[in-house]
PDB file of N, CA, C and O in Angstrom:
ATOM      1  N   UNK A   1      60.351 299.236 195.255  1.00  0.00           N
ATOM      2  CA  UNK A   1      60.825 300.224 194.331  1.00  0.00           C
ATOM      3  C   UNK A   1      60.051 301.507 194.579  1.00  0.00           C
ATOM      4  O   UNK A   1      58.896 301.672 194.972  1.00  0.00           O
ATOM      5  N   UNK A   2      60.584 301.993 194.389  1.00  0.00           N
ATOM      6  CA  UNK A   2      60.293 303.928 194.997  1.00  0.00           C
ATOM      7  C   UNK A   2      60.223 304.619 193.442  1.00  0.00           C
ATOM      8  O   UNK A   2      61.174 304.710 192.665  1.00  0.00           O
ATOM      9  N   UNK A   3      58.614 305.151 193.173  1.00  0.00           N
ATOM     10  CA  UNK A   3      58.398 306.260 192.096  1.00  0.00           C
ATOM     11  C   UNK A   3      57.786 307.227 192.388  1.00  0.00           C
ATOM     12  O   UNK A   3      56.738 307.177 193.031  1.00  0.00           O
ATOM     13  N   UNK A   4      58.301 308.246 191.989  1.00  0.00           N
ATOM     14  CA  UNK A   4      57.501 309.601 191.796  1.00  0.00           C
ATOM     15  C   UNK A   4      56.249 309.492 191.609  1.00  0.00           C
ATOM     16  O   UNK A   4      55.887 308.544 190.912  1.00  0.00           O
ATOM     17  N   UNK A   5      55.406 310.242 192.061  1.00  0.00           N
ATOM     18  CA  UNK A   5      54.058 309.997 191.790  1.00  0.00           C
ATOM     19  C   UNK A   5      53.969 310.438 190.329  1.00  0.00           C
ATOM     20  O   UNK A   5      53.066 309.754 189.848  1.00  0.00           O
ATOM     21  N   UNK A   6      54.613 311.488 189.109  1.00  0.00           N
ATOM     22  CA  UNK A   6      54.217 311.498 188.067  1.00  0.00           C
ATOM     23  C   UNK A   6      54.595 310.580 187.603  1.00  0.00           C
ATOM     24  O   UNK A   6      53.827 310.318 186.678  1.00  0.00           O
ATOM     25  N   UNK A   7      55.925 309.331 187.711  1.00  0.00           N
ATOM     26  CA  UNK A   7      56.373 308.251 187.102  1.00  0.00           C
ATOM     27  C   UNK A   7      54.892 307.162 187.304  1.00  0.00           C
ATOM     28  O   UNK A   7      54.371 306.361 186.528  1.00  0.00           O
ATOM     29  N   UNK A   8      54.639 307.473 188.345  1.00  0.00           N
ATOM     30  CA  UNK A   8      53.746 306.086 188.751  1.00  0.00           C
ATOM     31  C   UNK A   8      52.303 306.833 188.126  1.00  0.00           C
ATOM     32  O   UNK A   8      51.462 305.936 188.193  1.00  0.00           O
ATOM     33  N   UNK A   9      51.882 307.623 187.759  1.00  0.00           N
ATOM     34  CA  UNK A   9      50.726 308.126 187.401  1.00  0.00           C
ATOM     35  C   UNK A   9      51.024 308.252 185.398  1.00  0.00           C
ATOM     36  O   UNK A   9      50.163 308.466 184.545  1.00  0.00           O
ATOM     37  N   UNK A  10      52.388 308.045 185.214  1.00  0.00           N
ATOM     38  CA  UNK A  10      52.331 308.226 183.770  1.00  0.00           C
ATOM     39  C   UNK A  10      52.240 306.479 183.479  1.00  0.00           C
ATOM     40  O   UNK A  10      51.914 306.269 182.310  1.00  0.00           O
ATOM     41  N   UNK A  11      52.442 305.300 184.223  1.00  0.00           N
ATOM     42  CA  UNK A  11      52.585 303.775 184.103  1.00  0.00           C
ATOM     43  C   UNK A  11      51.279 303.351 184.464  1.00  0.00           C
ATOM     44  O   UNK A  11      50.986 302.224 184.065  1.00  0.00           O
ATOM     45  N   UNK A  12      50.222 304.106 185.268  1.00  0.00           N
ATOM     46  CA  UNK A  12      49.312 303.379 185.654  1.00  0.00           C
ATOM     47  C   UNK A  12      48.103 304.280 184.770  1.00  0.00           C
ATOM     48  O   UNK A  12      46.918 304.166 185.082  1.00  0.00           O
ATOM     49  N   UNK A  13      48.543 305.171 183.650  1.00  0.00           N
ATOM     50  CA  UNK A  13      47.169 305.249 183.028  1.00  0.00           C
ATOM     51  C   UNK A  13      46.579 303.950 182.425  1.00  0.00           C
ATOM     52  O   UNK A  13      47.174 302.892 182.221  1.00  0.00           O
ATOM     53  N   UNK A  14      45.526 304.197 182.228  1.00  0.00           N
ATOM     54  CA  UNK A  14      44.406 302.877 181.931  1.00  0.00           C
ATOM     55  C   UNK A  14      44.194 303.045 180.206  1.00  0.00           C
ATOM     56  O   UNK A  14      43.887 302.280 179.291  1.00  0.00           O
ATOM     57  N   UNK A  15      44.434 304.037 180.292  1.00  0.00           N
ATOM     58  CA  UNK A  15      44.735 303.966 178.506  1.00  0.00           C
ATOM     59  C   UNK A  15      45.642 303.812 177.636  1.00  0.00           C
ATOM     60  O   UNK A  15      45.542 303.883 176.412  1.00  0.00           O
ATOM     61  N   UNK A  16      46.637 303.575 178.345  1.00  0.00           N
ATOM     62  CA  UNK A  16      47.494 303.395 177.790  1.00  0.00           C
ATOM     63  C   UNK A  16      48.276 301.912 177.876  1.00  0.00           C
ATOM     64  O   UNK A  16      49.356 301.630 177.357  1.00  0.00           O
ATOM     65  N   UNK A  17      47.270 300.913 178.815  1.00  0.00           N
ATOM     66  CA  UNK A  17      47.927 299.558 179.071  1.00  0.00           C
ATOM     67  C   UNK A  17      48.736 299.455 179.505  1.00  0.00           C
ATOM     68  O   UNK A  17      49.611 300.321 179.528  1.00  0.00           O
ATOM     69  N   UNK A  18      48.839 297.836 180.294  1.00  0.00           N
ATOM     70  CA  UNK A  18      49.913 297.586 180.889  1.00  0.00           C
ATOM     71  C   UNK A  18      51.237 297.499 180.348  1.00  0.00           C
ATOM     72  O   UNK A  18      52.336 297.767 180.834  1.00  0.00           O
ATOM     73  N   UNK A  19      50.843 297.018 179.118  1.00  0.00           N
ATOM     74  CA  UNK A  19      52.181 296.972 178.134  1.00  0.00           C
ATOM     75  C   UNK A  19      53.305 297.949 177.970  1.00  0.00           C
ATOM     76  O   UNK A  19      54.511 297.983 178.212  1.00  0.00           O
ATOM     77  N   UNK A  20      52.084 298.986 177.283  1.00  0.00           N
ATOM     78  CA  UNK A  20      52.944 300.147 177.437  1.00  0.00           C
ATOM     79  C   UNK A  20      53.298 300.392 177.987  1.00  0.00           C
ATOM     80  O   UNK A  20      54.478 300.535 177.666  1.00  0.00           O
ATOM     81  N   UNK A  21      52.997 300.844 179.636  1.00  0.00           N
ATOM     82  CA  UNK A  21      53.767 301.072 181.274  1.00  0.00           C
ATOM     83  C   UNK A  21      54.913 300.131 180.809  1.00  0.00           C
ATOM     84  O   UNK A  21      55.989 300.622 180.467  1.00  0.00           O
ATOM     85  N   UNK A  22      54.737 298.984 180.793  1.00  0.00           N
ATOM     86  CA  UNK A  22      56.189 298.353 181.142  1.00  0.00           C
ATOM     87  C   UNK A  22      57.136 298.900 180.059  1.00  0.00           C
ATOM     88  O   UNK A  22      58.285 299.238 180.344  1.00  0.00           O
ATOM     89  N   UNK A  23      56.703 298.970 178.971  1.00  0.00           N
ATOM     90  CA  UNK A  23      57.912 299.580 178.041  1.00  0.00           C
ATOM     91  C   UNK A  23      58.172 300.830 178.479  1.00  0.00           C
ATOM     92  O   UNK A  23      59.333 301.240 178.482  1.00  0.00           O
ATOM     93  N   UNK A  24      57.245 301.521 178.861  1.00  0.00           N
ATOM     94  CA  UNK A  24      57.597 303.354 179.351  1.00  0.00           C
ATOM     95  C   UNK A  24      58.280 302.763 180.650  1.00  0.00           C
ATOM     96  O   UNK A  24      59.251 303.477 180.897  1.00  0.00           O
ATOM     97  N   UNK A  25      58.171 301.813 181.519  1.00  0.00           N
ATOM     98  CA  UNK A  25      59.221 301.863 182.864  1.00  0.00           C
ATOM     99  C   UNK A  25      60.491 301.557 182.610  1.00  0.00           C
ATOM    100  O   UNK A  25      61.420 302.099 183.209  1.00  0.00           O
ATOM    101  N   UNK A  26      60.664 300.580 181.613  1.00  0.00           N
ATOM    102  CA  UNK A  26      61.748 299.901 180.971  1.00  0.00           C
ATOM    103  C   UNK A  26      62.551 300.942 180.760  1.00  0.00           C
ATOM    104  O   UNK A  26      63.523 301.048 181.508  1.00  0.00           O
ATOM    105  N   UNK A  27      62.334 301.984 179.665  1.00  0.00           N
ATOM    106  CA  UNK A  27      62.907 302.992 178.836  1.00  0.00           C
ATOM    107  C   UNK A  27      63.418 303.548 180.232  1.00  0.00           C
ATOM    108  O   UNK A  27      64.541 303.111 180.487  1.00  0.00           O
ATOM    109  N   UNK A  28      63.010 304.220 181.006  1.00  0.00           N
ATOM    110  CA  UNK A  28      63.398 304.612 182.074  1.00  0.00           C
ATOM    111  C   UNK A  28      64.250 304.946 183.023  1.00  0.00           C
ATOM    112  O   UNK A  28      64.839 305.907 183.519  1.00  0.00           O
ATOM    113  N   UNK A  29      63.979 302.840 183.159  1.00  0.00           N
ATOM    114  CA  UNK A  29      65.028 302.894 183.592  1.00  0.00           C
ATOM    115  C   UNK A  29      66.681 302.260 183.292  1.00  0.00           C
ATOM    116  O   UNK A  29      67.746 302.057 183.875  1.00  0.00           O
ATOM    117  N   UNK A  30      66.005 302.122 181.919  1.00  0.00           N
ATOM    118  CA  UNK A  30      67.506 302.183 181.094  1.00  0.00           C
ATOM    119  C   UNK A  30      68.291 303.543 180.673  1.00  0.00           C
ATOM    120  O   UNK A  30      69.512 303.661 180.563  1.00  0.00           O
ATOM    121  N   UNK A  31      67.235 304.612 180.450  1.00  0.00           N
ATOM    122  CA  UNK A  31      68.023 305.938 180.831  1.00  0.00           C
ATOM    123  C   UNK A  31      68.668 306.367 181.841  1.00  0.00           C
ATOM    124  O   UNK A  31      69.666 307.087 181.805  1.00  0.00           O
ATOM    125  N   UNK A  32      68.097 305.922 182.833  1.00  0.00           N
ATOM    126  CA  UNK A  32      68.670 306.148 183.889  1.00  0.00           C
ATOM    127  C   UNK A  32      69.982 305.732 184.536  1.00  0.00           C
ATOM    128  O   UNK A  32      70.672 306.096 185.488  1.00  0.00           O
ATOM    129  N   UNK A  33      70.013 304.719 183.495  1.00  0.00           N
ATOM    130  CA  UNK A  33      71.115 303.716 183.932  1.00  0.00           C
ATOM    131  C   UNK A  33      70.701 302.995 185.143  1.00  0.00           C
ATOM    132  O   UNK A  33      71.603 302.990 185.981  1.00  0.00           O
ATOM    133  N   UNK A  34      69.488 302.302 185.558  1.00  0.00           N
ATOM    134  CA  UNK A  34      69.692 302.114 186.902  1.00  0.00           C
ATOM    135  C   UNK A  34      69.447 300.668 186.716  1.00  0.00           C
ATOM    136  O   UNK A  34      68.506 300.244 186.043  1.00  0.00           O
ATOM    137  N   UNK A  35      70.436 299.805 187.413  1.00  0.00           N
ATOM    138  CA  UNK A  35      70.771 298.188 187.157  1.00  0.00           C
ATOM    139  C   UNK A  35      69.447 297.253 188.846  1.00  0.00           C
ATOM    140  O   UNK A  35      69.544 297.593 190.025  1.00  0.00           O
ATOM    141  N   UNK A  36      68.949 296.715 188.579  1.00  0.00           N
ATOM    142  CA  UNK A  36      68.055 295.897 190.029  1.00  0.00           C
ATOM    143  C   UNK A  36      68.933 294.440 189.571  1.00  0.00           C
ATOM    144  O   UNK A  36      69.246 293.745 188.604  1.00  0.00           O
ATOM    145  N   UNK A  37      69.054 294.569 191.006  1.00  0.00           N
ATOM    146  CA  UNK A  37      69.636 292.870 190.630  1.00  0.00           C
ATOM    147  C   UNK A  37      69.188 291.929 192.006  1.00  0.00           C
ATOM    148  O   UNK A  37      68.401 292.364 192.848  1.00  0.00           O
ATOM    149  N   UNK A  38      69.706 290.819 192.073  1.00  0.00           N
ATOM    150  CA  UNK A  38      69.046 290.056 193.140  1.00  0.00           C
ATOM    151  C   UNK A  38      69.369 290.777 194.733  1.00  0.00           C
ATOM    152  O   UNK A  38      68.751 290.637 195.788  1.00  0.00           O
ATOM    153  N   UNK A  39      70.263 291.370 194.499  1.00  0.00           N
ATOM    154  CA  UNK A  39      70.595 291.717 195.724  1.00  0.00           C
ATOM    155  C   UNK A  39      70.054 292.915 196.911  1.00  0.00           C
ATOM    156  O   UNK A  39      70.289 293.201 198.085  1.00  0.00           O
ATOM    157  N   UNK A  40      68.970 293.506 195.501  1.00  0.00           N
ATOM    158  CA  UNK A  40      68.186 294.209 195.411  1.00  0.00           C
ATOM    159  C   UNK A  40      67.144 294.044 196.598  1.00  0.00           C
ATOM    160  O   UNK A  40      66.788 294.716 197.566  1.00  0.00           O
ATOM    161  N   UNK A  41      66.817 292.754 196.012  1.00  0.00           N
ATOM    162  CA  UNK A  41      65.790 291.794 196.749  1.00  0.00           C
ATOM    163  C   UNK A  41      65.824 291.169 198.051  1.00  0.00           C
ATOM    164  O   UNK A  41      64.855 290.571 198.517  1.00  0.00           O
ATOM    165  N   UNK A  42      67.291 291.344 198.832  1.00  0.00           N
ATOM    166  CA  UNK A  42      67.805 290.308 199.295  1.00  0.00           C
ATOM    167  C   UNK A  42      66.946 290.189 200.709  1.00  0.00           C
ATOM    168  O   UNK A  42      67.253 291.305 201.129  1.00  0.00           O
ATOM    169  N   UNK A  43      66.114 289.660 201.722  1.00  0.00           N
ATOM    170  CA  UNK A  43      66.013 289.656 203.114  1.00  0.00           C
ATOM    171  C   UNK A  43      64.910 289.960 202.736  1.00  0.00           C
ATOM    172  O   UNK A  43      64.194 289.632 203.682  1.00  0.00           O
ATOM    173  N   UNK A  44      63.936 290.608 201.544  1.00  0.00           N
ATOM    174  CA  UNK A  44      62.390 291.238 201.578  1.00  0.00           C
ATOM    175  C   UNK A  44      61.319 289.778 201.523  1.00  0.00           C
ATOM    176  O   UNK A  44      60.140 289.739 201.877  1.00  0.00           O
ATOM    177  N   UNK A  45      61.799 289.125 201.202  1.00  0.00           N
ATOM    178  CA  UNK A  45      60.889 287.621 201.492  1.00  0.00           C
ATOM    179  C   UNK A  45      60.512 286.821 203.030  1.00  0.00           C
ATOM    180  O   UNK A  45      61.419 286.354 203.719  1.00  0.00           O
ATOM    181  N   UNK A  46      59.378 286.759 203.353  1.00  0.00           N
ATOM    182  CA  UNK A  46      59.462 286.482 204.725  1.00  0.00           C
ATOM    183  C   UNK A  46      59.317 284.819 204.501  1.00  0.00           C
ATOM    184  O   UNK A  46      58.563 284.192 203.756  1.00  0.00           O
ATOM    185  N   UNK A  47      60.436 284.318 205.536  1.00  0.00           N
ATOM    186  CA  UNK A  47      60.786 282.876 205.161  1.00  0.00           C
ATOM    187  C   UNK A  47      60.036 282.402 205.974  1.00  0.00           C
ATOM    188  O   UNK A  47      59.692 281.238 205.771  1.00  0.00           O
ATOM    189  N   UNK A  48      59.594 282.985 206.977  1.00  0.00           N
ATOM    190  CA  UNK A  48      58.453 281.864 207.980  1.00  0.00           C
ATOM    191  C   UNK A  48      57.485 280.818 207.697  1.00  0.00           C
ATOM    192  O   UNK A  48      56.643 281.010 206.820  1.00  0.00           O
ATOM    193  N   UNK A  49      57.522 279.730 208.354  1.00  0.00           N
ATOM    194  CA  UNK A  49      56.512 278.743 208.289  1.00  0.00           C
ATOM    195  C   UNK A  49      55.024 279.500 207.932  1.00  0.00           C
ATOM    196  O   UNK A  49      54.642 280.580 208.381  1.00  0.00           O
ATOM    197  N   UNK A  50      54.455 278.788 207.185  1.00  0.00           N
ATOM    198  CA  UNK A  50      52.577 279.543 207.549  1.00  0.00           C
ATOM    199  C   UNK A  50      52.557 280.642 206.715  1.00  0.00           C
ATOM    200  O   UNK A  50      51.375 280.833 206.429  1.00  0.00           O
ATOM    201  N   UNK A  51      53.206 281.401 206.219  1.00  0.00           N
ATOM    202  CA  UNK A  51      53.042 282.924 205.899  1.00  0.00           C
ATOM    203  C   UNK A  51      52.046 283.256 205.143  1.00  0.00           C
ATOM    204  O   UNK A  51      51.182 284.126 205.243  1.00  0.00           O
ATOM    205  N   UNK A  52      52.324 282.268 204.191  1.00  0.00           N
ATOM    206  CA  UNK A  52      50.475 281.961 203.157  1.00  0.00           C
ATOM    207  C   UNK A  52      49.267 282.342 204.083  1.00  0.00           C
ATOM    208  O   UNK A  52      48.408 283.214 204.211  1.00  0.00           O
ATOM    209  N   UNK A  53      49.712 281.159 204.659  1.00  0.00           N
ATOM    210  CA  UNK A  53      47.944 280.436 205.600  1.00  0.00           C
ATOM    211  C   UNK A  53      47.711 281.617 206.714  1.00  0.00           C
ATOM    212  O   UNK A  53      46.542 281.706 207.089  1.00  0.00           O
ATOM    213  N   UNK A  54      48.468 282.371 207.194  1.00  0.00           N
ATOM    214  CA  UNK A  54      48.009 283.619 208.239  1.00  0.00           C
ATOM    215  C   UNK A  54      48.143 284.354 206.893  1.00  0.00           C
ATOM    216  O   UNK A  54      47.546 283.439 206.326  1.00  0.00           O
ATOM    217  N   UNK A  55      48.300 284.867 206.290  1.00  0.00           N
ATOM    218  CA  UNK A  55      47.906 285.916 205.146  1.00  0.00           C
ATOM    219  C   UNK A  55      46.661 285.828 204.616  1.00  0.00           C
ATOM    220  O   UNK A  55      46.001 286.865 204.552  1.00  0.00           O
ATOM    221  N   UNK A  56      46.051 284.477 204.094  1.00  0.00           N
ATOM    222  CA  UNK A  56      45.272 284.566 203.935  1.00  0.00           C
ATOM    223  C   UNK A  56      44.256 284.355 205.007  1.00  0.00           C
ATOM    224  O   UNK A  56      43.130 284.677 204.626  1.00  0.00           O
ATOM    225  N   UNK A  57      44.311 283.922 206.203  1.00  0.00           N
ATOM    226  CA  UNK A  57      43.186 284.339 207.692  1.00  0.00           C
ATOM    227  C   UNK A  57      43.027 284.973 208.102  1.00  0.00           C
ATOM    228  O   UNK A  57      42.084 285.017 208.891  1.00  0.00           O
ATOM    229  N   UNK A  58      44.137 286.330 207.796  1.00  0.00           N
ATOM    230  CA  UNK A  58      44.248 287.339 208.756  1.00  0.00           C
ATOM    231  C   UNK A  58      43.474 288.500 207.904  1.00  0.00           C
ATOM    232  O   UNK A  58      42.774 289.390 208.386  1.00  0.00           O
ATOM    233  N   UNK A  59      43.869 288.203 206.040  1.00  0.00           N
ATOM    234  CA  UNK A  59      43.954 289.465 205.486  1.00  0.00           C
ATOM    235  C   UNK A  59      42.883 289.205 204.468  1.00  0.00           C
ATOM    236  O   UNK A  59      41.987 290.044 204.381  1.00  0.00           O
ATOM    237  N   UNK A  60      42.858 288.157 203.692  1.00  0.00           N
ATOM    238  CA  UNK A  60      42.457 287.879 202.503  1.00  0.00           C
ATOM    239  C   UNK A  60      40.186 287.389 203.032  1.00  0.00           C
ATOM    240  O   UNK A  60      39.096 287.618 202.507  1.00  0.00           O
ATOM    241  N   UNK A  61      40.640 286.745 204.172  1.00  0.00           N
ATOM    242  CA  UNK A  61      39.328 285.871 205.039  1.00  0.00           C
ATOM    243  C   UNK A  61      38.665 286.697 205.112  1.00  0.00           C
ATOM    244  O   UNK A  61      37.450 286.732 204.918  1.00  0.00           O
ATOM    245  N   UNK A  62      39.593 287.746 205.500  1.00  0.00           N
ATOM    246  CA  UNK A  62      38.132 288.935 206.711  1.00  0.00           C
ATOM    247  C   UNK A  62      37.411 289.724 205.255  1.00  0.00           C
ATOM    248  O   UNK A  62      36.392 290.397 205.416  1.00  0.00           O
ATOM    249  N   UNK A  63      37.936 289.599 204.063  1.00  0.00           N
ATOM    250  CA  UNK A  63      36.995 290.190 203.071  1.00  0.00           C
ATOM    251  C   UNK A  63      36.287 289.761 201.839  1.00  0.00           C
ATOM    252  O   UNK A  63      35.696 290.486 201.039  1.00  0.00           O
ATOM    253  N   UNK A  64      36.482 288.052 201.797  1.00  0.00           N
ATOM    254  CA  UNK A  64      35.770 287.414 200.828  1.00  0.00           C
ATOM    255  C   UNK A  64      36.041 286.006 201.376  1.00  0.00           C
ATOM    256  O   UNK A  64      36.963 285.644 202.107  1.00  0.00           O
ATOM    257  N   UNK A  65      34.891 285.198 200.786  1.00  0.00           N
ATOM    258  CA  UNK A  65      34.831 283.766 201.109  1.00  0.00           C
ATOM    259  C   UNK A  65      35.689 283.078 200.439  1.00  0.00           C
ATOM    260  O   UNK A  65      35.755 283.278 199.227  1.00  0.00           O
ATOM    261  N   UNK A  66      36.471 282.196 201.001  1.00  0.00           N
ATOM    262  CA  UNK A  66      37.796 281.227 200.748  1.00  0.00           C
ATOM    263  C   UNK A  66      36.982 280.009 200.161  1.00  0.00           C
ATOM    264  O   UNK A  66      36.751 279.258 201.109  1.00  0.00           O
ATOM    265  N   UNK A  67      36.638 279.678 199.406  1.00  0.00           N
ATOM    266  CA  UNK A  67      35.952 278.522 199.295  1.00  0.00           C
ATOM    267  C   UNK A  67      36.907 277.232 198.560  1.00  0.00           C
ATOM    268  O   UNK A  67      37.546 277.308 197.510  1.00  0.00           O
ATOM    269  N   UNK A  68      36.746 275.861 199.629  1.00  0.00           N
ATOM    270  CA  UNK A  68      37.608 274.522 199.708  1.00  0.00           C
ATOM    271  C   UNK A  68      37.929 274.687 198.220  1.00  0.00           C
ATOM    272  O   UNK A  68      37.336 275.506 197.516  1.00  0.00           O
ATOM    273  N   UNK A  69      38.916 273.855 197.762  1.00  0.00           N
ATOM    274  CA  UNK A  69      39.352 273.141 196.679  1.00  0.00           C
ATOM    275  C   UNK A  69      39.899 271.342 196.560  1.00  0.00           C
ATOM    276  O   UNK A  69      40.969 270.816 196.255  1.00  0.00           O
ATOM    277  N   UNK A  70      38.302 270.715 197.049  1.00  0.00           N
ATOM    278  CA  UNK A  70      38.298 269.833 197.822  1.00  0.00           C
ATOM    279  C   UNK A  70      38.504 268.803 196.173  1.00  0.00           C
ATOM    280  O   UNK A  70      38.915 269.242 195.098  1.00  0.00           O
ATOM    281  N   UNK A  71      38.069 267.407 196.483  1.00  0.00           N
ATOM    282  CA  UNK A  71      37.887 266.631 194.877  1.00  0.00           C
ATOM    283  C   UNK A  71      36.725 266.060 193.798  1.00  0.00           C
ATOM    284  O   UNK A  71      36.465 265.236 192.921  1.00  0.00           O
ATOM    285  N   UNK A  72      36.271 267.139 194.563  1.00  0.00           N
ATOM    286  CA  UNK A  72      34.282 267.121 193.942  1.00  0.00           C
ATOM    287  C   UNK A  72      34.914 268.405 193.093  1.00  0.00           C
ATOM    288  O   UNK A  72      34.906 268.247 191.872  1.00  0.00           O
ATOM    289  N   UNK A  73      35.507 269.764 193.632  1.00  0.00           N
ATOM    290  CA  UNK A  73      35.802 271.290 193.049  1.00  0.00           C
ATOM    291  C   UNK A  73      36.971 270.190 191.838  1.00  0.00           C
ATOM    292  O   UNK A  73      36.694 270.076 190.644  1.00  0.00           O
ATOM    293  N   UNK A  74      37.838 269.715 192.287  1.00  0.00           N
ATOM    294  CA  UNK A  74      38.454 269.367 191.252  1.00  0.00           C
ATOM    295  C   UNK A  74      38.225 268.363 189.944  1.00  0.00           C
ATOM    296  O   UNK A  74      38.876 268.458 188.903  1.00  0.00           O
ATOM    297  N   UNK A  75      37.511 267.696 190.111  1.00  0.00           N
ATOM    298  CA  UNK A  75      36.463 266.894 188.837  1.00  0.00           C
ATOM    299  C   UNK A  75      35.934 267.640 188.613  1.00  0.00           C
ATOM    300  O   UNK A  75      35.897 267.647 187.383  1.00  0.00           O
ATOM    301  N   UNK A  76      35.201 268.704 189.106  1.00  0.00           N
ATOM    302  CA  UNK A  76      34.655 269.707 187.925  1.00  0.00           C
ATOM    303  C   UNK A  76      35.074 270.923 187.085  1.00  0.00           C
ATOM    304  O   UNK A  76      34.635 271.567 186.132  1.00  0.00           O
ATOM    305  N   UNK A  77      36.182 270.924 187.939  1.00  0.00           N
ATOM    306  CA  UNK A  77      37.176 271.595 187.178  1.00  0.00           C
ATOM    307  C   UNK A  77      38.071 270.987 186.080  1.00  0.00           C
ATOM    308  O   UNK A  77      38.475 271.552 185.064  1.00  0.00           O
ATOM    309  N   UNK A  78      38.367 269.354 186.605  1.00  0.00           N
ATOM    310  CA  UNK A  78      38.818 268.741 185.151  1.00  0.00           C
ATOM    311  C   UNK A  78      37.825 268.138 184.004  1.00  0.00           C
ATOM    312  O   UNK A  78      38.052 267.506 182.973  1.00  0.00           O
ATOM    313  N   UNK A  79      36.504 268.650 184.685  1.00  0.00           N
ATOM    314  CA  UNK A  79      35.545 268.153 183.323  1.00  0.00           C
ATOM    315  C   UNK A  79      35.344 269.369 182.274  1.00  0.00           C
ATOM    316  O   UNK A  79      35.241 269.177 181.063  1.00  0.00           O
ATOM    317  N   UNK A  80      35.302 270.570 182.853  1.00  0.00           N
ATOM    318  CA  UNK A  80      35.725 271.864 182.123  1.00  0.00           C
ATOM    319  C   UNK A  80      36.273 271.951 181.075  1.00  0.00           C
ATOM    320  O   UNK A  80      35.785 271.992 179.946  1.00  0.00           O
ATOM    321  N   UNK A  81      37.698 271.996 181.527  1.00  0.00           N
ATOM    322  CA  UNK A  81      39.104 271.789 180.763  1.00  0.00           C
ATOM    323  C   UNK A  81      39.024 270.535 179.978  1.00  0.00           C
ATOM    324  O   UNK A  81      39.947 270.446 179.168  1.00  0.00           O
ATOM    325  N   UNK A  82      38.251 269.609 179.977  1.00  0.00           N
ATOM    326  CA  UNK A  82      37.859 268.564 179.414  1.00  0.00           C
ATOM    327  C   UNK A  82      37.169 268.982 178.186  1.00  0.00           C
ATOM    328  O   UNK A  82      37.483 268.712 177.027  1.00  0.00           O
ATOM    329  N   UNK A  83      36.417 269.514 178.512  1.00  0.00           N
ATOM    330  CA  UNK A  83      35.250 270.190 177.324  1.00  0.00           C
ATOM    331  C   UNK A  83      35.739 271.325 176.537  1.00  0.00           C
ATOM    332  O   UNK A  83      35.623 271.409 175.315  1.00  0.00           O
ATOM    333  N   UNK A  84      36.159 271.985 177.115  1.00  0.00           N
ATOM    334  CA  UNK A  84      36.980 273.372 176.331  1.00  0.00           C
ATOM    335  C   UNK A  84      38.133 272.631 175.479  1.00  0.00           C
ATOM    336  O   UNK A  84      38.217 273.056 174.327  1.00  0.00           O
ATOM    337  N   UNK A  85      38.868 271.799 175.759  1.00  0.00           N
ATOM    338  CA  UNK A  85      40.062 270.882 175.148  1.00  0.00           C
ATOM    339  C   UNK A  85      39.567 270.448 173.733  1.00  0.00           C
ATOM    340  O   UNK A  85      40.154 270.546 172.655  1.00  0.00           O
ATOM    341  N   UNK A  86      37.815 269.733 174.137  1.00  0.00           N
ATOM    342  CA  UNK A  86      37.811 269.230 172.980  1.00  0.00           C
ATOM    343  C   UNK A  86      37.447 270.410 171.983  1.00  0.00           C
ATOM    344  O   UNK A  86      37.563 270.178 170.779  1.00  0.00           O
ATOM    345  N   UNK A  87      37.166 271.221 172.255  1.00  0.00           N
ATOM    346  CA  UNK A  87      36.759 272.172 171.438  1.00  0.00           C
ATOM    347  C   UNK A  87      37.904 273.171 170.940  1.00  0.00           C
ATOM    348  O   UNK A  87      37.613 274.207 170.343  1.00  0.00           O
ATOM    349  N   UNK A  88      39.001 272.864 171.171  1.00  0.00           N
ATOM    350  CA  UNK A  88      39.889 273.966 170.799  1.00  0.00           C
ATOM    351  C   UNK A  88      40.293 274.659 171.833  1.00  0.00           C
ATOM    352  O   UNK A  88      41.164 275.417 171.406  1.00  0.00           O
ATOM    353  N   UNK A  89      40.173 274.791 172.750  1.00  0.00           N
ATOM    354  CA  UNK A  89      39.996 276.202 173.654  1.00  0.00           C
ATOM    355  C   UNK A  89      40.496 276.158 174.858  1.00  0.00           C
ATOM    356  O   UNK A  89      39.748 276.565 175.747  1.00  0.00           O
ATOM    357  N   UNK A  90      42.331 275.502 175.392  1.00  0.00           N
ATOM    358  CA  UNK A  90      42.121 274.667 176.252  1.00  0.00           C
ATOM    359  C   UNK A  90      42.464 275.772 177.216  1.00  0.00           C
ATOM    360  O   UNK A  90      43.222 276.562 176.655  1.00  0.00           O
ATOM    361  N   UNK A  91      42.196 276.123 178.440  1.00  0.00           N
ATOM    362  CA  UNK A  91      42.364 277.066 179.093  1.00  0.00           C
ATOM    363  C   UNK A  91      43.536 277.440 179.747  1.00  0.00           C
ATOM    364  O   UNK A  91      44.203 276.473 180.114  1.00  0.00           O
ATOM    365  N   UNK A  92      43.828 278.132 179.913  1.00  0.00           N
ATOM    366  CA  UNK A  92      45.577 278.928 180.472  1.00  0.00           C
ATOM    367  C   UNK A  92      45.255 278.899 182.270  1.00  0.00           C
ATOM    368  O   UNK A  92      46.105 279.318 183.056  1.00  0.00           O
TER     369      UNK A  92
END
């Protein structure tokens, strides 16, 4: 999607939240009349095998550590959510 830099500079103030942006883009582009539909979308998805796994080796690797999500990371991640659960608090 293509914005004006004052459209995109009036949605991305920081004071004004994300919320608001989306209702100020909304309004927009219902004035505008302007309809997005799937077709919109159509061919911009790259269907290739791997696309993840070279995205993240190529792009994501070279600037922070990937660290496993092996089943030691995952028991302690379900003992967490374990503990926060009992307390009310179960995490999103």
């Amino acid at each position: 999607m293509l914005l004006s830099v004052h459209e995109y500079e009036l949605m991305d103030q920081k004071s004004r939240g994300f919320w608001n942006a989306l209702v100020t883009f909304r309004q927009v582009m219902q004035d505008r009349s302007v309809q997005i539909t799937d077709s919109d979308f159509k061919g911009l998805r790259d269907s290739s095998a791997g696309r993840i796994e070279s995205f993240l080796n190529d792009v994501v690797r070279q600037n922070m550590l990937i660290l496993p999500y092996d089943d030691r990371a995952a028991e302690w991640h379900a003992g967490k959510r374990v503990r926060l659960s009992s307390k009310g608090k179960t995490p999103r």
